[in-house]
C-alpha positions as CSV (number, residue, x, y, z in Angstrom):
1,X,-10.7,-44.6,23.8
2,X,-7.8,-44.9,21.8
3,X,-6.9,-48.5,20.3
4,X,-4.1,-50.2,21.6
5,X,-0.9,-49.8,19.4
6,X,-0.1,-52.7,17.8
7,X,3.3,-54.0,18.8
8,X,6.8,-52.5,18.1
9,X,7.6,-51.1,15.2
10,X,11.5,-51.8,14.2
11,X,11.8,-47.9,13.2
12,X,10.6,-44.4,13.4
13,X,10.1,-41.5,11.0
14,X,8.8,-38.1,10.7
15,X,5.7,-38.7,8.9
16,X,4.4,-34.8,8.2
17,X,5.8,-31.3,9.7
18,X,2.9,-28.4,10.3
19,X,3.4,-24.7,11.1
20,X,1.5,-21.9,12.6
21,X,3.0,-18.5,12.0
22,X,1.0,-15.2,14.3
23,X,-0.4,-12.2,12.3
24,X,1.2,-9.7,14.0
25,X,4.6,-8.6,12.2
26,X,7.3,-6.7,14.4
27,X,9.6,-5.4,12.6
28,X,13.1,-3.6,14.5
29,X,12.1,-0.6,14.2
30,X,9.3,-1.0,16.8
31,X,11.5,-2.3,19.2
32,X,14.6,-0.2,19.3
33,X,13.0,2.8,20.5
34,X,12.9,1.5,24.3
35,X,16.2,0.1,23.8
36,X,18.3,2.7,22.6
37,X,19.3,0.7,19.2
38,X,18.7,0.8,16.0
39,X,17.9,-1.4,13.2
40,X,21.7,-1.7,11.9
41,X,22.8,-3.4,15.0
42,X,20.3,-5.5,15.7
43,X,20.5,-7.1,12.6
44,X,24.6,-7.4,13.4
45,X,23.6,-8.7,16.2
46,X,21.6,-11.4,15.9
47,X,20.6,-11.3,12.0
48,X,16.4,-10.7,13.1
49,X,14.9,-8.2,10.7
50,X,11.2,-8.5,12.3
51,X,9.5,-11.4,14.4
52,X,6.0,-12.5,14.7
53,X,3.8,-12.0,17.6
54,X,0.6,-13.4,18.6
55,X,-2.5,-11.3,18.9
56,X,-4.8,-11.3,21.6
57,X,-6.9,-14.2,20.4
58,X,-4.0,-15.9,19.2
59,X,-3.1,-18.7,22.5
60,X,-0.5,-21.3,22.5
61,X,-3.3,-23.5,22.9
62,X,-5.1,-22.3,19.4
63,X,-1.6,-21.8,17.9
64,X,-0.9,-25.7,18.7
65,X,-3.9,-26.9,17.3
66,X,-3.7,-24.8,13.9
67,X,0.4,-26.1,13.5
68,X,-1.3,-30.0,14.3
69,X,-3.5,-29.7,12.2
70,X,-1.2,-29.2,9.6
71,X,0.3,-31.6,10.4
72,X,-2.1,-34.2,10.5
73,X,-3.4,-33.6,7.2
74,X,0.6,-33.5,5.5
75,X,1.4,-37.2,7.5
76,X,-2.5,-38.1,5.9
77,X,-3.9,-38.8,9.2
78,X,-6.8,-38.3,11.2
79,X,-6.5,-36.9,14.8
80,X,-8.1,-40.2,16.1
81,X,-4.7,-42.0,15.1
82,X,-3.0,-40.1,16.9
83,X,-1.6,-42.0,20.6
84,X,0.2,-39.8,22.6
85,X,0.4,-35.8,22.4
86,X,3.8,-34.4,23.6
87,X,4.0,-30.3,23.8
88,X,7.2,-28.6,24.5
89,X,6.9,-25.1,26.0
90,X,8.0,-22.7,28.8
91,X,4.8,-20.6,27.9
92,X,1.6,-22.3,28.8
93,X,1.1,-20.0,32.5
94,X,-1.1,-22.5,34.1
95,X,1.3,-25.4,36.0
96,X,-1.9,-27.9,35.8
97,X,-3.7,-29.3,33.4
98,X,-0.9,-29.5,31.0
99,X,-1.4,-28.4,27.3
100,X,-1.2,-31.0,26.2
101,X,-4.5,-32.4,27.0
102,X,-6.6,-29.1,26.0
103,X,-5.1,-29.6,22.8
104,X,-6.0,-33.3,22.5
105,X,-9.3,-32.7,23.3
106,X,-9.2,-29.7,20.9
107,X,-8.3,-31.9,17.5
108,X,-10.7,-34.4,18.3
109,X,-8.2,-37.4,19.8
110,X,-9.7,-40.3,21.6
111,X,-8.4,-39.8,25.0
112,X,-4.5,-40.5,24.5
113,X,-1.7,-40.1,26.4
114,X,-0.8,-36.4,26.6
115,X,1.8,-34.0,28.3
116,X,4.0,-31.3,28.3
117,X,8.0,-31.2,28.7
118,X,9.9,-28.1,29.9
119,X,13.3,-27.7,27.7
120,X,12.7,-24.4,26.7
121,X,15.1,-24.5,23.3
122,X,15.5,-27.7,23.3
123,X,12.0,-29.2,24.1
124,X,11.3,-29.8,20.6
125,X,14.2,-32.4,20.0
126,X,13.4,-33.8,23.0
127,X,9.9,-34.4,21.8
128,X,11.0,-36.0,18.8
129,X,13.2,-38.2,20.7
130,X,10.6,-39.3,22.9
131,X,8.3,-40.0,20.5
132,X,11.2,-42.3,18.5
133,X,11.6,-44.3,21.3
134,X,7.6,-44.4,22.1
135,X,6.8,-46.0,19.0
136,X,9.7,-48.1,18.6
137,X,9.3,-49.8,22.1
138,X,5.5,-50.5,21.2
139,X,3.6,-47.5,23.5
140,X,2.2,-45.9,20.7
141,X,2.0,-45.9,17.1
142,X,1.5,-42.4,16.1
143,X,3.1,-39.2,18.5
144,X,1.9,-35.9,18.2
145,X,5.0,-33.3,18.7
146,X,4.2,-29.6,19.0
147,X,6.5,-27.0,20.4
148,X,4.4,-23.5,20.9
149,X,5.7,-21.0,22.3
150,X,3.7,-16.9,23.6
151,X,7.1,-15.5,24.0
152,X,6.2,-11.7,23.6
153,X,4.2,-12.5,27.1
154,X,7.3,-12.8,29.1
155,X,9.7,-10.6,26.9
156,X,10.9,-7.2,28.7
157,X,10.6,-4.7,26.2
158,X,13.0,-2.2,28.0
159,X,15.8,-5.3,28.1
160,X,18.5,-4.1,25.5
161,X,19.8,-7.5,25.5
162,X,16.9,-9.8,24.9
163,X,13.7,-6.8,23.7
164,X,14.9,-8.0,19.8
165,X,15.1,-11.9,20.2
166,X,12.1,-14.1,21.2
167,X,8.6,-14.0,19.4
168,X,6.0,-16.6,19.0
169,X,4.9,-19.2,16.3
170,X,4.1,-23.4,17.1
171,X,5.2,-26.3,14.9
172,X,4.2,-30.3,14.9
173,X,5.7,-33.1,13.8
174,X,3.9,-36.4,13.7
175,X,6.1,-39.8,14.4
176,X,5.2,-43.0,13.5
177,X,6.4,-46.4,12.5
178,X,8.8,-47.0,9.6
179,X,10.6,-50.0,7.8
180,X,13.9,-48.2,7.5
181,X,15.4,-45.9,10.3
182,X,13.7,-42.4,9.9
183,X,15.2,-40.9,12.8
184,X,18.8,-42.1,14.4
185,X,19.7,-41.8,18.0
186,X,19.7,-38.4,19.9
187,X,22.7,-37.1,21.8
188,X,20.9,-35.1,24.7
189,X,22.2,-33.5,28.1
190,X,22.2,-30.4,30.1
191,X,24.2,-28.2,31.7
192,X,23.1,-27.1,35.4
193,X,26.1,-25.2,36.1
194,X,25.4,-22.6,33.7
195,X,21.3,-22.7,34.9
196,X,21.7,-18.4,35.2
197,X,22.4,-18.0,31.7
198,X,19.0,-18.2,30.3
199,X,16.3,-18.0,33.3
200,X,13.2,-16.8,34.0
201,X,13.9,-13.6,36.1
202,X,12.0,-13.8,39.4
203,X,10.1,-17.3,41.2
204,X,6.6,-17.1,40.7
205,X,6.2,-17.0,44.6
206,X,8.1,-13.5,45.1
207,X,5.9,-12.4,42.0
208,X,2.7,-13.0,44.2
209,X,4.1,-11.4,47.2
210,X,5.6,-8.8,45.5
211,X,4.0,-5.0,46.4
212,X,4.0,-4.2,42.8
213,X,3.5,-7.8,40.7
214,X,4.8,-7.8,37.1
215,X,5.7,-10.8,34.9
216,X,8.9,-12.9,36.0
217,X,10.2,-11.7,32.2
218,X,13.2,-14.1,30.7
219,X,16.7,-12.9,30.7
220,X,20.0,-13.9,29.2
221,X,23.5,-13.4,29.3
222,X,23.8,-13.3,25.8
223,X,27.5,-13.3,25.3
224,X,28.1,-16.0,27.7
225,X,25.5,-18.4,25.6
226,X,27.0,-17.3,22.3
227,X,30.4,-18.5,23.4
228,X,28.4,-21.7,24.8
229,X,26.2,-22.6,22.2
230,X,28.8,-21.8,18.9
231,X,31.6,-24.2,19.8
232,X,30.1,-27.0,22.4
233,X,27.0,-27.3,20.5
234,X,28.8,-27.8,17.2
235,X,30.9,-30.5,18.8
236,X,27.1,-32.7,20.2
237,X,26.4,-31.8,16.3
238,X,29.0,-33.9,15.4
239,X,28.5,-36.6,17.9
240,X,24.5,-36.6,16.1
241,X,26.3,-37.4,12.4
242,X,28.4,-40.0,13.9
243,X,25.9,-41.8,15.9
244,X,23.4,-41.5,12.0
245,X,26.5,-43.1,10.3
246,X,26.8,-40.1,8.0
247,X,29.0,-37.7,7.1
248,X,29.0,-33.9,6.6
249,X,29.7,-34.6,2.9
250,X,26.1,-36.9,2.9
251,X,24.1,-34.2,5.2
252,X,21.3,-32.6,3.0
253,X,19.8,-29.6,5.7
254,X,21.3,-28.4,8.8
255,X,18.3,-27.1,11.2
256,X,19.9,-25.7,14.2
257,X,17.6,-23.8,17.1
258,X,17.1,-20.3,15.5
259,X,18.8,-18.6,18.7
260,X,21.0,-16.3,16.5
261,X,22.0,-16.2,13.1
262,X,25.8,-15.4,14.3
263,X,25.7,-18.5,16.5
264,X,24.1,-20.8,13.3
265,X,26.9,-19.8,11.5
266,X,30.0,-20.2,14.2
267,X,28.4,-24.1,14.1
268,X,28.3,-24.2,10.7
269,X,32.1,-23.6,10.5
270,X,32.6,-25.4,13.7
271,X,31.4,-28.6,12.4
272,X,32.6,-27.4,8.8
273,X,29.5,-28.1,7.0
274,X,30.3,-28.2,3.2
275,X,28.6,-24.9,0.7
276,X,26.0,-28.3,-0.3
277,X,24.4,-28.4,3.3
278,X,21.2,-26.2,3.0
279,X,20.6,-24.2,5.9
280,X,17.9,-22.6,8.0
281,X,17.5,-19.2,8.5
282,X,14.2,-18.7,9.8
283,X,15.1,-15.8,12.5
284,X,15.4,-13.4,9.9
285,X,11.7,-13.1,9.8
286,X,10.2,-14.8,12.3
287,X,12.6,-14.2,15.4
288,X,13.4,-16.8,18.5
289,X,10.3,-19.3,19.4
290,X,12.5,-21.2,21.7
291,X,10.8,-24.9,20.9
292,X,8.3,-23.9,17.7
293,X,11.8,-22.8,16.1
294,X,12.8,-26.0,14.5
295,X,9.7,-27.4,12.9
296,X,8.9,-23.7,12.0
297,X,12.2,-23.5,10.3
298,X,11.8,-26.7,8.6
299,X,8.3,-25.5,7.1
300,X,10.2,-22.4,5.6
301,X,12.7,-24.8,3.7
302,X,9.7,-26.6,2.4
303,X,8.4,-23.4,1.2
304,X,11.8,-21.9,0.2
305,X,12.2,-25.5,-1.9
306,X,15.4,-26.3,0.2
307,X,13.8,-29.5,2.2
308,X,12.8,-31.9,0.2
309,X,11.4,-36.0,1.1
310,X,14.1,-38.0,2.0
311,X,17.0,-35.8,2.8
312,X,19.1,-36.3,5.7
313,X,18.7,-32.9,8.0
314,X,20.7,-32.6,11.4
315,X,18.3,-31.4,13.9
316,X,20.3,-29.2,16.9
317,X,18.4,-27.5,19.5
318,X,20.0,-25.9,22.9
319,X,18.7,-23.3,25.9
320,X,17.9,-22.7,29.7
321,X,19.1,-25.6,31.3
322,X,21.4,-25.3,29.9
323,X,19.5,-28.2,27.9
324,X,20.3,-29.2,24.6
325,X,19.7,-32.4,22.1
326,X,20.7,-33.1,18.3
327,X,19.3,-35.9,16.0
328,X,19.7,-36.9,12.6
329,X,16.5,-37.2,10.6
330,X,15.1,-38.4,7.4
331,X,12.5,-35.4,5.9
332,X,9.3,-36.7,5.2
């Protein structure tokens, strides 16, 4: 059994980020065909040159271990540390057991807490602030965050508005206890009036009944959530800074959702970021993984050399729901 945690911990930090990027590379000009487009406006549209996709073998459960493992071994810890397991997905297709426990079981935990939040786009923010406030109020000491997401599964390759856009890919984070703040406090909500914007297409129920079942694909109103997401989300970005105490002029990395790279930059100017705030722009090659996008994009700018230990990075994450949540972090 896992040990008891011991005590509250005055603050919480990001204590190592893992990725797990599919094999499969897609670029556009594999999925214009069935959608009368081409590679030109695809690219205007939502600045995606190719996306990854899972292969057969490649699961959201096995694609959540690989990005935990990751890691586990970047934070320098050892999976039986680990207290609580939080996964963030819309694409795990069994309602019970969560995934969250197969993956536990999977790295070798002892028994913790584990479960799975539906935010879509937003799950992964949510995670971390769930986990902040787990080990700050004493429930656990370290939280496993993974967002993972099998989005080609539920994709409908003939939809000319959404065939380009979602791919799959998992990240982790782990969160533990910290002597100065690591991460400040979230500014979270949703939107239920807009629920039709992004949505999966048909209830599960009238998929069984159906005389000819197919997968209840995602769809979105696309222009309706651009207009949504570029100005309102730029404003709960600005709430995040103020709540941190910082300033755009002190932000190091701004990490939106990769949703669109038209909709990164209407926040960008929204919130006007100055030309010294490094940016994500994971889409470009990897596409929209709905809650792996964050710590996915966050691995690039380690890679890239634009995220370094102990910047301040704004975090902004938004979807079906419509959910959305926005922190301030210190990078580990």
């Amino acid at each position: 059994m896992t040990a008891e945690p011991s005590g509250t911990a005055s603050h919480a930090r990001i204590l190592g980020i893992g990725a797990y990027r599919p094999s499969v590379v897609v670029p556009n000009s594999d999925i214009v065909g069935r959608i009368d487009s081409s590679d030109e406006w695809v690219q205007q549209r939502s600045g995606i040159k190719e996306r990854r996709w899972a292969a057969p073998e490649e699961t959201a459960r096995s694609m959540g271990v690989a990005a935990a493992e990751q890691a586990l071994v970047r934070a320098g810890l050892d999976a039986r540390q680990i207290d609580c397991v939080v996964v963030a997905t819309i694409s795990h297709f069994m309602q019970t057991p969560a995934l969250a426990t197969l993956i536990a079981h999977d790295l070798g935990t002892e028994q913790p807490a584990a479960f799975d939040i539906s935010a879509a786009c937003a799950g992964f923010s949510h995670g971390i602030a769930l986990a902040n406030d787990l080990v700050r109020g004493g429930s656990a000491r370290h939280v496993l965050v993974i967002g993972v997401e099998r989005l080609s599964e539920i994709t409908d390759p003939d939809d000319r508005g959404s065939a380009f856009i979602f791919a799959d890919g998992a990240g982790a984070a782990i969160v533990g206890p910290s002597r100065t703040p690591g991460i400040f406090p979230v500014v979270w909500g949703s939107d239920g009036e807009q629920y039709d914007l992004i949505r999966q297409r048909d209830d599960w129920r009238d998929v069984i009944t159906s005389e000819t079942p197919s997968m209840p694909y995602l769809q979105m109103q696309g222009n309706a959530v651009f207009r949504w997401a570029s100005f309102a989300m730029a404003k709960v970005g600005l709430q995040a800074l103020d709540r941190a105490g910082i300033t755009v002029d002190e932000l190091d990395c701004f990490v939106p959702h990769q949703a669109n790279m038209r909709i990164t930059d209407a926040m960008a100017r929204s919130m006007k970021l100055p030309d010294t705030v490094r940016i994500a722009r994971d889409i470009a090659e990897q596409g929209n993984t709905s809650a792996a996008s964050i710590p996915l994009a966050l691995d690039r700018m380690y890679a890239d050399g634009e995220a370094r230990t102990g910047d301040h990075a704004l975090l902004i994450a938004f979807g079906a729901g419509l959910a959305y949540a926005a922190q301030v972090v210190v990078l580990p």
